[in-house]
C-alpha angles and dihedrals in degrees: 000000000000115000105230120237132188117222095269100044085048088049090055104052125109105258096030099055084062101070134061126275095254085053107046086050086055098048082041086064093048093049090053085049092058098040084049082050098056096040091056090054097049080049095056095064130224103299101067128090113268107241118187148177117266092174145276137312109244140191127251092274093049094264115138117254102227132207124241099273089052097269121126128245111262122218105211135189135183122248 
C-alpha cells in the first residue's frame, strides 16, 4: 500500500527537500504514477494477475527516458 501525499506533505520528505524544484515536480509525477498504478491493481480484484513495478528504464547514464507528458517509462513483472 502506498501511503498517499499531497504536494506539500511529498516536498517535505527527507530525500525529496533535498532536490530542486524541477526536480522534486518531476519525482512528484512519478509518485502519482505509482500511486495510479496501485490503485488500478486493488480495482482489478483478486483473480487477476498481479502486475508490479520493478523499476524504470533508464538511458545509458542512469537518467530516466520519459515519456511524452513528463512520466517515466515503468518496467513491470508479474508476481
Amino acid at each position: 500500500m502506498i501511503f498517499e501525499y499531497s504536494w506539500q506533505q511529498f516536498r517535505n520528505l527527507n530525500h525529496i527537500r533535498l532536490l530542486s524544484e524541477s526536480e522534486q515536480i518531476r519525482q512528484y509525477h512519478f509518485y502519482l504514477d505509482s500511486l495510479a498504478n496501485e490503485r488500478y491493481k486493488q480495482v482489478k480484484g483478486p483473480h487477476s494477475l498481479n502486475l508490479q513495478n520493478v523499476g524504470f528504464l533508464l538511458q545509458e547514464d542512469f537518467n530516466l527516458i520519459l515519456q511524452e507528458n513528463g512520466s517515466g517509462i515503468y518496467i513491470t513483472s508479474y508476481a
